[in-house]
N, C-alpha and C positions, 0 to 999 in steps of 0.2 A: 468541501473546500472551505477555507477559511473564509469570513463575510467580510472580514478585516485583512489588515495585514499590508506591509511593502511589498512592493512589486515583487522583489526576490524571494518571498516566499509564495507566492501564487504563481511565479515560475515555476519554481523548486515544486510544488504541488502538482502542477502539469505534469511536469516529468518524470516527476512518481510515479503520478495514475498511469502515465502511458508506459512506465514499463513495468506494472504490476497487472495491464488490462487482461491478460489471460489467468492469471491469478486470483483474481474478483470472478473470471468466470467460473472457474473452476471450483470455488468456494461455493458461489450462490447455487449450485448442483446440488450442493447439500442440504437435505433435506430442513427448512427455516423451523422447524417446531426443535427438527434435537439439536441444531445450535444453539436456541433461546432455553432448552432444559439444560444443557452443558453449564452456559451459563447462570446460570439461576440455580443453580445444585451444586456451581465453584466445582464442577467438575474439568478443569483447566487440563487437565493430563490429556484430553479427550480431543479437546480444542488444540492442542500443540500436536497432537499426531494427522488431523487433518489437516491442519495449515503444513507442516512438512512434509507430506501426500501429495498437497496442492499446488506446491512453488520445486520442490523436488523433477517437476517438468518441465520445470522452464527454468530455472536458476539453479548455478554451483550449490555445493551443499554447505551450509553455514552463512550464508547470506543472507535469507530474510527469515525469519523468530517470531512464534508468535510470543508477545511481553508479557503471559499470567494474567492478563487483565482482558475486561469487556463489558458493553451493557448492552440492553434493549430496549428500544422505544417501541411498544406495543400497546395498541389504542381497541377498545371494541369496533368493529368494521375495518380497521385500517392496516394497511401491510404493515410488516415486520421492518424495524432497520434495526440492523445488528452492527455495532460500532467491537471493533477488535485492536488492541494494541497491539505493534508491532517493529520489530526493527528490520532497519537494511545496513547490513556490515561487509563493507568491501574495500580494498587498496586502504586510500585513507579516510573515506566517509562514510560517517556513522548517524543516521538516521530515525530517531523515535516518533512512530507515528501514529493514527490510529485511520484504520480502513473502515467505511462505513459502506456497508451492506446494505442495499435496498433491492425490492424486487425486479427491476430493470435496467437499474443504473447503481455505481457503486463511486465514492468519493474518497482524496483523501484528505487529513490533517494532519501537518506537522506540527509536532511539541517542540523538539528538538533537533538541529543537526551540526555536525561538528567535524570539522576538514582539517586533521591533524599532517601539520606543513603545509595549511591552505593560504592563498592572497589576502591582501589586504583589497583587493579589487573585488566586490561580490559577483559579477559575472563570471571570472576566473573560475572562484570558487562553485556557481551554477555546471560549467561546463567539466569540473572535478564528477559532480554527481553524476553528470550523462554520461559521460566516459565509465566512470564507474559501476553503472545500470548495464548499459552495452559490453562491458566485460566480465559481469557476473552472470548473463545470461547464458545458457544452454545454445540455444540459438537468436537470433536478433528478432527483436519485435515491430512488427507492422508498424508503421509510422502513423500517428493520427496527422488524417487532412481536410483542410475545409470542403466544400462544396465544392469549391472550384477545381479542388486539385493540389492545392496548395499544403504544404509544413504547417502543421500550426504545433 
């Protein structure tokens, strides 16, 4: 997630992860050495057919892309974080982002996003994206909640 940024984008970032979280799981399944050789060999073809494997469960088809692109942050002793570009294309919004892979937890970053016939309101535009996640889904995604119980 972004360390910076307007609130609207660290919303917007919440709302990604939470309807990409079965997506992130489904990816870290794979094995982290041959996504770090994929990438590292620009063998991108490889990388696009398990991310369309992976989100093909849970979302319409054409909706989220892996974007040709990735890195790894790989230390001697230390896990793996495999950062992957990627889009979400649905109704009117169109999202470039990149999903970062780590061994227990996964984050995301938005580049870019753009709500063709969106408000001049940015919350409008925030609840554009929700709507638009909840309606590309296969089925709807478990809601993240605090401790108490509570939406977050």
């Amino acid at each position: 997630m972004l360390k910076q940024g307007n609130r609207y984008t660290l919303e917007r970032e919440r709302v990604l992860a939470n309807g990409l979280r079965d997506v992130a799981s489904e990816l870290r399944l794979i094995d982290a050495v041959d996504l770090v050789a994929f990438i590292r060999t620009e063998q991108f073809g490889n990388i696009k057919t398990l991310v369309s494997s992976s989100t093909e469960l849970f979302f319409k088809p054409d909706t989220i892309a892996f974007g040709a692109s990735g890195d790894v942050d790989l230390k001697w002793g230390g896990a793996p974080a495999i950062g992957l570009d990627m889009e979400f294309r649905h109704q009117s919004v169109n999202v470039y982002f990149r999903l970062l892979l780590e061994s227990v937890h996964a984050a995301i970053e938005i580049h870019h996003i753009s709500f063709e016939g969106g408000s001049s309101d940015p919350d409008e535009n925030t609840q554009l994206l929700v709507e638009a996640i909840a309606d590309a889904r296969l089925s709807p995604a478990p809601m993240a909640t605090d401790p108490a119980g509570a939406p977050i």
